[in-house]
N, C-alpha and C positions, 0 to 999 in steps of 0.2 A: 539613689540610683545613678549608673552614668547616662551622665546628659547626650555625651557622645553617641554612646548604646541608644538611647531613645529617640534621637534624632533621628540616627540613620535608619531602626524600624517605622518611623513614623512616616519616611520619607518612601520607604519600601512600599508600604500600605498605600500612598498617593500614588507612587508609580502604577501599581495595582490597579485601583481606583480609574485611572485614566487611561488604563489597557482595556475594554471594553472582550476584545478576545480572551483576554485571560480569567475573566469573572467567565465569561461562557464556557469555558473550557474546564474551570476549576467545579463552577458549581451550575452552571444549567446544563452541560452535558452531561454531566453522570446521572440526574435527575430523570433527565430526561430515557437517558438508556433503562434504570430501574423501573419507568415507566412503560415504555416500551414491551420488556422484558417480561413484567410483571400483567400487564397489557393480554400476551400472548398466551402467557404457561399458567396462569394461576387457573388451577381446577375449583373454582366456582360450582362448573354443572358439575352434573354426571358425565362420565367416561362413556364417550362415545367411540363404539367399533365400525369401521364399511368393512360392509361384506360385500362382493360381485356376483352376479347370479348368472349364470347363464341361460337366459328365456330359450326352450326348444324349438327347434324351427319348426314351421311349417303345421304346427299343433296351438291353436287359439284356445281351446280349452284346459291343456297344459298349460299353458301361459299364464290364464286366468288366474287358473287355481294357485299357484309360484307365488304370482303375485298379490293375490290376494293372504296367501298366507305369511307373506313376508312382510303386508301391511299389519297384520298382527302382532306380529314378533315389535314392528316399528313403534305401534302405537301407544308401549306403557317402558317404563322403567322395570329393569327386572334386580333384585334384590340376588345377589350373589348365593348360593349356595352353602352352606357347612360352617354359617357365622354363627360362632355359640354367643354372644354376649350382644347381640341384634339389641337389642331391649337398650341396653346402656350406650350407644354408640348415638351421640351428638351430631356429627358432623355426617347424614345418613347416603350421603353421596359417594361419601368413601367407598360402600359396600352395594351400589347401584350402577348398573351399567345399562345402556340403553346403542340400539342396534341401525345402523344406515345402511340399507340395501341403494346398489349401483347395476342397474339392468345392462347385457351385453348382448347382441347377437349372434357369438361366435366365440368358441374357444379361442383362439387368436388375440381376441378384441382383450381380452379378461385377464390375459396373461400381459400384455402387452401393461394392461392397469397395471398389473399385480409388479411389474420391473421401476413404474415409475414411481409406487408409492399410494395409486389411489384407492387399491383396496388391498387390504391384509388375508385374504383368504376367498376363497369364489368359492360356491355352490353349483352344482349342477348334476339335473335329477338323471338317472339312468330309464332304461323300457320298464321298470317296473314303476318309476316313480318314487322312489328310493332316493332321498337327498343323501350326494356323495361331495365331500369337501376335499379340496385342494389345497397344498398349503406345501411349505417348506417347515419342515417338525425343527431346524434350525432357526427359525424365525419365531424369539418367546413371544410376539406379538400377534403371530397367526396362530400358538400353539390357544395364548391363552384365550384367544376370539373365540378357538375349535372349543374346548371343553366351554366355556361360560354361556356360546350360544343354546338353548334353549330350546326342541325342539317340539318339546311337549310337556302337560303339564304335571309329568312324572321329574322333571328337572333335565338330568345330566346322562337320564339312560339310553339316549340316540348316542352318546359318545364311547359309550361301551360296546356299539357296535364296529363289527368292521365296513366301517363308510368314509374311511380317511386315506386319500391317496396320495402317496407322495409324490413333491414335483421335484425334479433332477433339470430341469430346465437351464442352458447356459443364461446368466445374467440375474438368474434368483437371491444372489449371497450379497451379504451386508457389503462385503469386499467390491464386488463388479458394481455395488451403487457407489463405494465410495471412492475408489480409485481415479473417475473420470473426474468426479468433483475436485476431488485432491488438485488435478492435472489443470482445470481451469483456475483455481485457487492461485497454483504457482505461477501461473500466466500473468495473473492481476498481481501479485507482489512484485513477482522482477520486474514487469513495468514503474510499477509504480515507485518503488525503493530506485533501480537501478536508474530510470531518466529523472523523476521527480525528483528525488533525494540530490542527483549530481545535481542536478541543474541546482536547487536551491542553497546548496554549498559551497558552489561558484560562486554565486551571487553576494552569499554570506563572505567570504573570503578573497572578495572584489574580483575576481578572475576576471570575469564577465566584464568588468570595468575597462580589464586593459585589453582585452578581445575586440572590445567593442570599436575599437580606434584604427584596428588592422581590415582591409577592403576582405573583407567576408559576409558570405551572404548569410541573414538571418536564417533563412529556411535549411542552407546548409549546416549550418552549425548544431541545427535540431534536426534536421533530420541525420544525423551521425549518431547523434545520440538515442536514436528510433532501430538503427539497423546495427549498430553494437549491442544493445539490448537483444536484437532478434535474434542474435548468434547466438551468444549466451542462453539464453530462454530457449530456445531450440535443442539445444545440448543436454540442457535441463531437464526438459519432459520427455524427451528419449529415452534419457536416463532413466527417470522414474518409472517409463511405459516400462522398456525391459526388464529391469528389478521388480515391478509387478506381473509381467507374464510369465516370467522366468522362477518366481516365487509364489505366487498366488495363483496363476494359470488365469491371470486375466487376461483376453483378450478382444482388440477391438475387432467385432465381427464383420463391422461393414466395409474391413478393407483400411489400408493404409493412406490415400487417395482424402478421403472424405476427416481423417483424423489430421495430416498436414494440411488441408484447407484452413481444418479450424483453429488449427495452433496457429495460421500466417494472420487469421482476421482476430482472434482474440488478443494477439500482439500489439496489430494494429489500433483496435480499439483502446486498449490497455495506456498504450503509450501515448496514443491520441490526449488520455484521457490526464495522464500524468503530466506533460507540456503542460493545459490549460491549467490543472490545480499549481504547479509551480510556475504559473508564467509572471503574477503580482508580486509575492512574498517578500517581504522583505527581510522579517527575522524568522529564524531558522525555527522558534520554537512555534510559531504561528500556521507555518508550512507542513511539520513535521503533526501538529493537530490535524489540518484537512488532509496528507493523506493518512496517517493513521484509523480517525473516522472510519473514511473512504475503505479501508481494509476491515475493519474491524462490523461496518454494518455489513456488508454485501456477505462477510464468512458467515453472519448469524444470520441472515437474511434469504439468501441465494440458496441454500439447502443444499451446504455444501457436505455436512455429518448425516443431516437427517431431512425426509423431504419437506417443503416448504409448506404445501397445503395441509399441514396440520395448524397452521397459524387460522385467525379466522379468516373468513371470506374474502371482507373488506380488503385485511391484508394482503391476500392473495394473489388480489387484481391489480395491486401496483408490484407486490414483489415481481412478479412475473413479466417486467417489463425491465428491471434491472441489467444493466450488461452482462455480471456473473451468470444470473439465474438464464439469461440465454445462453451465455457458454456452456455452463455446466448442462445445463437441459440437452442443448444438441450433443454433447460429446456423449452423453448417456445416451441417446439416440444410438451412436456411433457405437458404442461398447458392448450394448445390454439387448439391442433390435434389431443392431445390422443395416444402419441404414446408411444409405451411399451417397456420395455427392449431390444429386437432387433431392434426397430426401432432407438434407441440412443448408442447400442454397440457401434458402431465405433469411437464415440464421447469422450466416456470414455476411451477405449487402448489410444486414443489420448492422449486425460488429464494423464491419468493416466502414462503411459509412459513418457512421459513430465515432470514430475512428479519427479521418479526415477531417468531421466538421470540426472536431475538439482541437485537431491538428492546427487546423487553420484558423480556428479563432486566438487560440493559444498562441500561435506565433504574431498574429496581429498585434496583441495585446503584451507581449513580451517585454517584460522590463530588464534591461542590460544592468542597472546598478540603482 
């Protein structure tokens, strides 16, 4: 064998060995993400559907009874319908669905679920008492809740009747949940690629070495690279906004006002956020892992395709605190509700804040070479 050859893999393998980032990157991050992943999606139980009910006002006997019947439906697993080969089917979950009712006060309240994701279809009985479902016959997830729920114990023949209404609702379509997500999504990459990425390319190809020696102020020098980004990225989801209203007929309802607030703080955050992950780095391949990460959890995390509270619970109560998962959350606000600059304030001090802190510990910590 060449000795030559074997040295220099051998040598390769040490360098490896004493990169500490590179073992975590090679083999505990993808471990970890199948874990994660695996964590989340694997259908263990049974297929759980939420359904929303609308409780009647003002009728405590209605109520009762809704809810009482809906703790029935809750309280067993129900065996799918029209399985010829039941008997031989192992994995018996497959063919078992079991039902989450979500009580509302108001048609408002239901619908309002029904845009974010928290429930797939609402109930709500009419003067005779008559359970009448809601639903987008567009959405296979609400079609197939309608037919598999159960209303008696003849099976599927509430579904043959006509008790099925459809919703026309703006904000109902897969497109108006996903567009806004799309629109924060792009916020987080051109921060993070356009100031992260330069900055740590500078660094890598000493820029920053020979900048450092000319009477310039740290904070100016990142903050240029904060507000060239914001032109850019501005341009950007413009862009995108009109090729979605103009094509899809998306539109944000609650006004223009409350959607550039949230493109100026998810910038801010964004970029905030990209300074502090490239403010150390010092090899380019080291950098390019935290923000990749950095991109790649918060797109699977943040509910940016699909909503986030189908993850379990646990998860829920940290994803929900993510930067993305609050941009995306309030721009849906914005799109899908109609809600206006106080309704998404809190959302931007958030971002925005966020923003600044990262800003300025990021420059503190700034390494020129």
């Amino acid at each position: 064998m060449n000795n030559a050859l074997f040295n220099l893999t051998a040598t390769q393998f040490r360098q490896y060995l004493r990169e500490p980032q590179i073992l975590f990157w090679s083999f505990g991050f993808p471990l970890l993400l199948v874990w994660l992943l695996g964590v989340s999606f694997a259908e263990a139980d049974v297929n759980e559907r939420v359904v929303g009910v609308v409780l009647p006002a003002a009728d405590v006997r209605a109520q009762t009874e809704l809810k009482a019947w809906a703790g029935r439906v809750e309280a067993k697993e129900h065996t799918l319908p029209s399985i010829a080969n039941s008997g031989e089917i192992k994995r018996t979950h497959l063919v078992k669905v079991k039902y989450r009712f979500k009580y509302y006060n108001s048609r408002d309240d239901v619908v309002r679920g029904l845009k974010r994701g928290d429930v797939q279809v609402f109930i709500e009985p009419d003067a005779s008492g008559k359970h009448l479902y809601f639903l987008d016959p567009q959405n296979s997830d609400a079609m197939l809740t309608y037919f598999f729920l159960r209303d008696d114990p003849d099976g599927l023949s509430k579904a043959v009747e006509k008790n099925m209404s459809v919703l026309e609702s703006p904000g109902l379509r897969y497109i108006d949940f996903l567009v806004p997500g799309l629109i924060g999504m792009a916020i987080m990459e051109t921060c993070l690629i356009a100031v992260g990425w330069t900055l740590i390319e500078k660094r890598a190809t000493k820029v920053t070495r020979q900048m450092r020696i000319t009477p310039m102020n740290k904070h100016d020098f990142l903050g240029a690279h904060v507000l060239a980004c914001f032109v850019f990225s501005f341009a950007e989801i413009l862009a995108i906004y009109f090729f979605a209203q103009s094509y899809f007929d998306v539109h944000a309802q609650g006004g223009l006002a409350p959607f550039v607030l949230l493109i100026v703080a998810g910038n801010l955050c964004f970029a905030g956020i990209a300074i502090l992950a490239a403010s150390r780095a010092l090899k380019a391949q080291t950098a390019s892992g935290l923000l990749e990460v950095t991109i790649l959890f918060m797109v699977i995390f943040s509910g940016i395709f699909f909503s986030y509270k189908h993850f379990p619970e646990w998860m829920v109560q940290i994803i929900q605190y993510l930067p993305l998962t609050i941009l995306a959350d309030a721009m849906r606000m914005v799109f899908v509700e109609g809600a206006g600059v106080a309704d998404i304030a809190r959302a931007a001090i958030i971002l925005s804040v966020t923003g600044l802190l990262t800003f300025l510990t990021g420059a503190k910590v700034f390494r020129w070479y």
